[in-house]
C-alpha positions as CSV (number, residue, x, y, z in Angstrom):
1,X,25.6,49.3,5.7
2,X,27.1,46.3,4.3
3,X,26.6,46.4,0.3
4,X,28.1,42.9,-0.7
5,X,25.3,41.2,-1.9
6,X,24.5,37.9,-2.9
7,X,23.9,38.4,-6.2
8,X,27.2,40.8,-6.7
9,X,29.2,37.8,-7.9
10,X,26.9,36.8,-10.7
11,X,26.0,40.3,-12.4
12,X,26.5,39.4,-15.8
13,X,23.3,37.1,-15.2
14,X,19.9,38.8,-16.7
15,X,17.1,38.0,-13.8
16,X,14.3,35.4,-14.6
17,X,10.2,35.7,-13.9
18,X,9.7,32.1,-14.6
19,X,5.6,31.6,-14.5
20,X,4.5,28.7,-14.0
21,X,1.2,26.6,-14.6
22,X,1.1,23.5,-12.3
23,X,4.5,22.4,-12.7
24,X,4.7,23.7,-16.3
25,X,6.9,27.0,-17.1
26,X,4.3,29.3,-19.5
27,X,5.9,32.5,-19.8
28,X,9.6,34.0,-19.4
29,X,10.3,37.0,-18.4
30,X,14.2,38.5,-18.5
31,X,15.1,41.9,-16.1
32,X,17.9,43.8,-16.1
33,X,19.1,45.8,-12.7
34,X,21.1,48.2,-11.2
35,X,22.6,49.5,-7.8
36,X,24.3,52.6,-7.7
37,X,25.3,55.6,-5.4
38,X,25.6,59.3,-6.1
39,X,29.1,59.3,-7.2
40,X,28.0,56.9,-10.1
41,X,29.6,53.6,-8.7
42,X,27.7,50.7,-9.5
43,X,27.3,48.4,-6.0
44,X,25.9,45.9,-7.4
45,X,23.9,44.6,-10.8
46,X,21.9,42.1,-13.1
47,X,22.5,41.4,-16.3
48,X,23.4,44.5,-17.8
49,X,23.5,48.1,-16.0
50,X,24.2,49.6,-19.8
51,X,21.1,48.3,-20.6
52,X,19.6,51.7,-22.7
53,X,15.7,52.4,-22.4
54,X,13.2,55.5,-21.8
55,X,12.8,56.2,-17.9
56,X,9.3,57.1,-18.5
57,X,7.5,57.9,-15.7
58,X,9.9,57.3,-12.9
59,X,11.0,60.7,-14.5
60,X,8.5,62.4,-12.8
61,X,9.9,63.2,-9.5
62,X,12.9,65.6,-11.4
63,X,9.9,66.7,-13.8
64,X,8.7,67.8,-10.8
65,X,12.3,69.8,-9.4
66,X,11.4,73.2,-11.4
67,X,7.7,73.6,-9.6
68,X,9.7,73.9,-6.5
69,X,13.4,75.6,-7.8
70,X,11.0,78.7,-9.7
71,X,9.1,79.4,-6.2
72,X,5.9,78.3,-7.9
73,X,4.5,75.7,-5.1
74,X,5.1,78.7,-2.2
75,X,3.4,81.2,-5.0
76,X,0.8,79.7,-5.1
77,X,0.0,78.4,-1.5
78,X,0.7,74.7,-3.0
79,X,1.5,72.0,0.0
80,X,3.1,68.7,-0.1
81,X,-0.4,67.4,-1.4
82,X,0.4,68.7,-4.8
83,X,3.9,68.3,-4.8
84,X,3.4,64.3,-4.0
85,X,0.6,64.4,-7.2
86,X,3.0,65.7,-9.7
87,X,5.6,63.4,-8.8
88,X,3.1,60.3,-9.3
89,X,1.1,58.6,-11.6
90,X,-2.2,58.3,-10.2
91,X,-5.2,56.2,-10.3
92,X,-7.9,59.2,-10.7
93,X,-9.8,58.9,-7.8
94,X,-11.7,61.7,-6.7
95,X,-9.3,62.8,-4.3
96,X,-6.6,62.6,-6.7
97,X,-8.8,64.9,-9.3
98,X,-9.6,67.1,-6.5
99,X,-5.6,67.6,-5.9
100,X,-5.0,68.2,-9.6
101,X,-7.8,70.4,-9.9
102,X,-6.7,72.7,-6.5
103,X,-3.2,72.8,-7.8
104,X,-4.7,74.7,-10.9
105,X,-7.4,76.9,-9.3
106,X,-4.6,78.0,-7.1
107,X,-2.6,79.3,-9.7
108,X,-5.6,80.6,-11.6
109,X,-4.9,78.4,-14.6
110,X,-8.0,77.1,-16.6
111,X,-8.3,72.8,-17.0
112,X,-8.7,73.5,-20.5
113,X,-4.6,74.4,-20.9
114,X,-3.6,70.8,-19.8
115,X,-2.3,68.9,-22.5
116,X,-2.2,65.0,-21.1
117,X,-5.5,63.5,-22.6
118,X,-9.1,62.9,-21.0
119,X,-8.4,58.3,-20.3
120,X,-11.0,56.1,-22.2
121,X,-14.2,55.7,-20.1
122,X,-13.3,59.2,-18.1
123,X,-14.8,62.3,-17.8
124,X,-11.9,65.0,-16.7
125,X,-8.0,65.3,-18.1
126,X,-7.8,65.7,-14.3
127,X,-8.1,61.4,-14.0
128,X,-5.3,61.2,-16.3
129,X,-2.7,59.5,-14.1
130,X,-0.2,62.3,-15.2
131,X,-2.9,65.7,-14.9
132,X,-0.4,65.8,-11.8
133,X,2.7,66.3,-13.5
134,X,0.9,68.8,-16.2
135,X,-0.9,70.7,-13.4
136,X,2.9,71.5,-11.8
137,X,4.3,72.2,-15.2
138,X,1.7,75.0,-16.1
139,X,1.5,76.5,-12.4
140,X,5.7,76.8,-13.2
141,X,5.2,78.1,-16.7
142,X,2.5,80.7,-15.3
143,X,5.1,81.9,-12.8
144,X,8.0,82.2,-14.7
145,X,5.8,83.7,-17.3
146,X,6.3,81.0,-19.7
147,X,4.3,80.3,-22.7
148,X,1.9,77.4,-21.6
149,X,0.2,76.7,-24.6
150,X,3.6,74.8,-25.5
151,X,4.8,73.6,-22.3
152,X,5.5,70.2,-23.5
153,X,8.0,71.0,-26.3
154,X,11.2,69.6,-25.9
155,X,12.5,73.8,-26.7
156,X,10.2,75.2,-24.3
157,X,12.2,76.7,-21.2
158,X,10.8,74.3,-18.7
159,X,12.2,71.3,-20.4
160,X,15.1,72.6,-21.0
161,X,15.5,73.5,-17.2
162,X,14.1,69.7,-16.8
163,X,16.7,68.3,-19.4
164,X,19.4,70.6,-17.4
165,X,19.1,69.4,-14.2
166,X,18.9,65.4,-15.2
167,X,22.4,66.2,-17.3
168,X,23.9,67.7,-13.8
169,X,23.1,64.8,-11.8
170,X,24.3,62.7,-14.5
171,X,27.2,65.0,-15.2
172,X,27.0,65.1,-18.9
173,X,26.4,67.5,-20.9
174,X,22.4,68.3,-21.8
175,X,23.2,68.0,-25.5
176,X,23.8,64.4,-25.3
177,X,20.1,63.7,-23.5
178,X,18.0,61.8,-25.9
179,X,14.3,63.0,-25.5
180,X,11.1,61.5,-27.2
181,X,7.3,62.1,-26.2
182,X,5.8,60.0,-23.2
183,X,2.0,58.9,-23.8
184,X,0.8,62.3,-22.0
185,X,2.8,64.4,-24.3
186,X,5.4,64.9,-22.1
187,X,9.2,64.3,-22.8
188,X,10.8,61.4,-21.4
189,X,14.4,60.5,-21.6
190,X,16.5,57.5,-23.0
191,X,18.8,56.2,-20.3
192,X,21.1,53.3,-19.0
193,X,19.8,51.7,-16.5
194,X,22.9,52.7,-13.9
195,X,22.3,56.8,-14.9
196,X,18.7,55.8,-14.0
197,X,20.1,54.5,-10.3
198,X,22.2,57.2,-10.0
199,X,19.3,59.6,-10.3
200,X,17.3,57.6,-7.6
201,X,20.6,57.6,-5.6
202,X,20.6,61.5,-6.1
203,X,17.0,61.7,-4.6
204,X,17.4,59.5,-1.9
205,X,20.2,61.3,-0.6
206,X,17.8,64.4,-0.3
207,X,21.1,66.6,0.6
208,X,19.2,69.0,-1.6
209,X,16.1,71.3,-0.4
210,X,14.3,70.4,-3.5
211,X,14.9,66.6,-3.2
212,X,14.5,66.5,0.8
213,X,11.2,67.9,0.1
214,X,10.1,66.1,-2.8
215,X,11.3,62.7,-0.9
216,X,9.4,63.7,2.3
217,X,5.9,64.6,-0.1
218,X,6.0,61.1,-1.5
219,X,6.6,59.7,1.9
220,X,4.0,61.4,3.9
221,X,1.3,61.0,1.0
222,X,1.7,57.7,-0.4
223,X,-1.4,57.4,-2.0
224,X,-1.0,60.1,-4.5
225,X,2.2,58.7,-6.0
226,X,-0.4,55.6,-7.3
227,X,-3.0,54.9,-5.4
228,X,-4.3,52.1,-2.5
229,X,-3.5,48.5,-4.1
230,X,-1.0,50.1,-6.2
231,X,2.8,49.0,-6.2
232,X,4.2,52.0,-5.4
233,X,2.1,53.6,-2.7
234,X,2.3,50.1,-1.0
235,X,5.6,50.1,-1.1
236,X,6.5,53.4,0.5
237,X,4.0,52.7,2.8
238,X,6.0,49.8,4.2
239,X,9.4,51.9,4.1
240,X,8.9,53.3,7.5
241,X,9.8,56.8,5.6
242,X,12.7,54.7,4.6
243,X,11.6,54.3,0.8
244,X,10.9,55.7,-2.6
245,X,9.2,54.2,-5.5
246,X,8.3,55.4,-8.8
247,X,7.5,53.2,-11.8
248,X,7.3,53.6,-15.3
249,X,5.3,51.8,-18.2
250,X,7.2,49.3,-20.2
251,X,8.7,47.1,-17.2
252,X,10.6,50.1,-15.1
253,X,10.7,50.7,-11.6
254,X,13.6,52.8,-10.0
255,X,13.8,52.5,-6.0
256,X,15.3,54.4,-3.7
257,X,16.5,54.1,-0.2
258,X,16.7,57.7,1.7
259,X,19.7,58.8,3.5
260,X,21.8,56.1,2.3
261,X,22.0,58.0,-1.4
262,X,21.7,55.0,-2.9
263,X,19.4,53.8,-6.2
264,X,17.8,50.7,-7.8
265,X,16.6,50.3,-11.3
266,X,14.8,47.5,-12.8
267,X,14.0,46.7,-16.8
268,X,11.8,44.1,-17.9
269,X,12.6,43.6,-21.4
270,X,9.6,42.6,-22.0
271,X,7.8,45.2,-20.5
272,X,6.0,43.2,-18.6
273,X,4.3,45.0,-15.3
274,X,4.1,42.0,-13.2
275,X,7.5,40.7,-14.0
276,X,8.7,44.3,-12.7
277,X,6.9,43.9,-9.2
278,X,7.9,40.5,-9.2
279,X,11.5,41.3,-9.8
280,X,11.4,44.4,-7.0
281,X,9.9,42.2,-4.4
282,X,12.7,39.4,-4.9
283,X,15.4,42.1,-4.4
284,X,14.0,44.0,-1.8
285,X,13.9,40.6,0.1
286,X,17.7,40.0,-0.7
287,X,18.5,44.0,0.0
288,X,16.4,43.9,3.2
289,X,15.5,47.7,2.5
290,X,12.1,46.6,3.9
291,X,10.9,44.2,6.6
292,X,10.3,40.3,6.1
293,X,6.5,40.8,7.1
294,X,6.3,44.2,4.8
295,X,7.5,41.9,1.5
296,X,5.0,39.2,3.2
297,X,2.6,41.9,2.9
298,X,3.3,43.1,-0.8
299,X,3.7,39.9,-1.6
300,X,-0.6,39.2,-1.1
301,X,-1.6,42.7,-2.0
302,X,0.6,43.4,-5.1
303,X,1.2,39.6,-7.0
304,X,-2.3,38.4,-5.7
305,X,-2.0,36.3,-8.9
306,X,0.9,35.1,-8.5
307,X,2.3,33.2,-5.6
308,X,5.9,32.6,-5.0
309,X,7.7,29.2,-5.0
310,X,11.1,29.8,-2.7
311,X,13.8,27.3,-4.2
312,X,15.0,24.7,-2.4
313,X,18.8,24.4,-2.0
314,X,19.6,25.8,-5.4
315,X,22.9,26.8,-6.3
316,X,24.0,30.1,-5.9
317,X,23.5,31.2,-9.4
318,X,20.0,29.9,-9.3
319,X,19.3,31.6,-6.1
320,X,20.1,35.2,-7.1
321,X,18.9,34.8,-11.5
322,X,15.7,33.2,-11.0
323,X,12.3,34.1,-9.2
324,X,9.9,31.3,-9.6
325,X,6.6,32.2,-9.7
326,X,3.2,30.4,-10.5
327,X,-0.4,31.1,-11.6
328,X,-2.6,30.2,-8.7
């Protein structure tokens, strides 16, 4: 795989959402991004890789590594179903509910012990978008007889296995993680952007049972990583089993491409969600992780706002640091 990419030669260039209104630029949006592989090399980048931020939810996936590494999935008859909901951030559809909810009754664990919130205009902590996650850190804490009434504090044993195995992917030491809570409770960690692609490039490379089948859940069950229309559910549903999304609030989304061990992050510093999908498309069209007709295809369903204006002749620089975009 050839990795010299267009953009390589003008990484100290932030990307650009420019949106427009008629021929009028409204809004500004500036993105940050980084390629890397397992061993930490940075392939290829955006403005700056060093770039510090919480990974939020695109943390979920290693949230996800001790439900599998304590035996608590096979325990408990758990298949890939529940595995693929605790690595996601759902939409709370009934069959997203229903997955939280057998992940608990399987494990004998009452909904009342789940600390992420009921949403506004809900009626079940089971449609919050992380009741996935929380579901797979009790059944863990229930088999490794961990207290679960404080299963989301950053001393509790399961985030400090959680905290571990981030630091030995990253090789640093745990101590130096930087930890604050996510909007479920949970903790989420502060990161550069490149440790974030290294992660991704970790997973990807699924030369680890827990991340081959974590990979393979998200693959074969798109749906319950986000949910139909959703970003990234489309998107892995275009990979050919090639792909792995997972995006986080506040303009992240990390990306990775299996067997190739190799991981993209993106940061809007704005935080802006459509700036984030915007930015993914353009460089999954330059990458070519993913078909012409699949970007086609996210392109309509995921920007159906937004409709993209390809540059005529620019320069180089203009090609790679801007994507044009305007209101329909």
């Amino acid at each position: 795989m050839n990795l010299q990419n267009d953009f390589s030669d003008h990484s100290n260039n932030s990307l650009k959402v420019l949106v427009k209104r008629g021929s009028s630029v409204e809004s500004i949006h500036r993105a940050h991004a980084s390629i890397c592989d397992t061993k930490g090399r940075t392939l290829m980048k955006a403005g700056s890789c060093e770039y510090e931020t919480f990974i939020r939810s695109a943390l979920k996936p290693f949230q996800a590594m001790p439900f599998l590494t304590s035996g608590a999935s096979e325990k408990y008859n758990l298949d890939s179903k529940a595995l693929a909901l605790a690595c996601g951030s759902h939409s709370g559809s009934s069959v997203q509910a229903r997955t939280a909810f057998k992940l608990l009754w399987n494990a004998d664990i009452d909904i009342k012990e789940l600390k992420c919130p009921t949403p506004q205009n809900r009626e079940s902590k089971l449609q919050h978008n992380c009741s996935g996650k929380h579901s797979a850190f009790l059944a863990t804490c229930k088999k490794m007889g961990w207290d679960l009434d404080s299963y989301l504090m950053g001393h509790h044993p399961l985030q400090k296995e959680i905290f571990r195995r981030v630091a030995e992917l990253l090789k640093i030491p745990a101590e130096e993680l930087i930890a604050e809570r996510d909007d479920c409770g949970a903790p989420t960690l502060l990161l550069r952007l490149s440790q974030m692609a290294v992660l991704y490039a970790h997973l990807s490379k699924s030369d680890q049972p827990e991340f081959e089948k974590i990979t393979r859940a998200m693959t074969n069950h798109p749906d319950l990583i986000a949910g139909e229309g959703y970003f990234d559910s489309e998107l892995i549903k275009r990979g050919h089993n090639q792909i792995i999304s997972k995006g986080g609030s506040e303009g992240i989304q990390c990306i990775g491409l299996l067997g190739e061990g190799i991981g993209l992050s993106i940061k809007v510093e704005d935080g802006s969600k459509r700036a984030k999908h915007a930015v993914a498309i353009h460089l999954l069209r330059q990458l070519e992780w993913i078909t012409p007709s699949a970007i086609e295809e996210l392109d309509e369903i995921i920007l159906q706002k937004l409709s993209l204006i390809h540059i005529s002749e620019p320069t180089r620089q203009e090609a790679i640091s801007y994507a044009v975009f305007c209101l329909k």
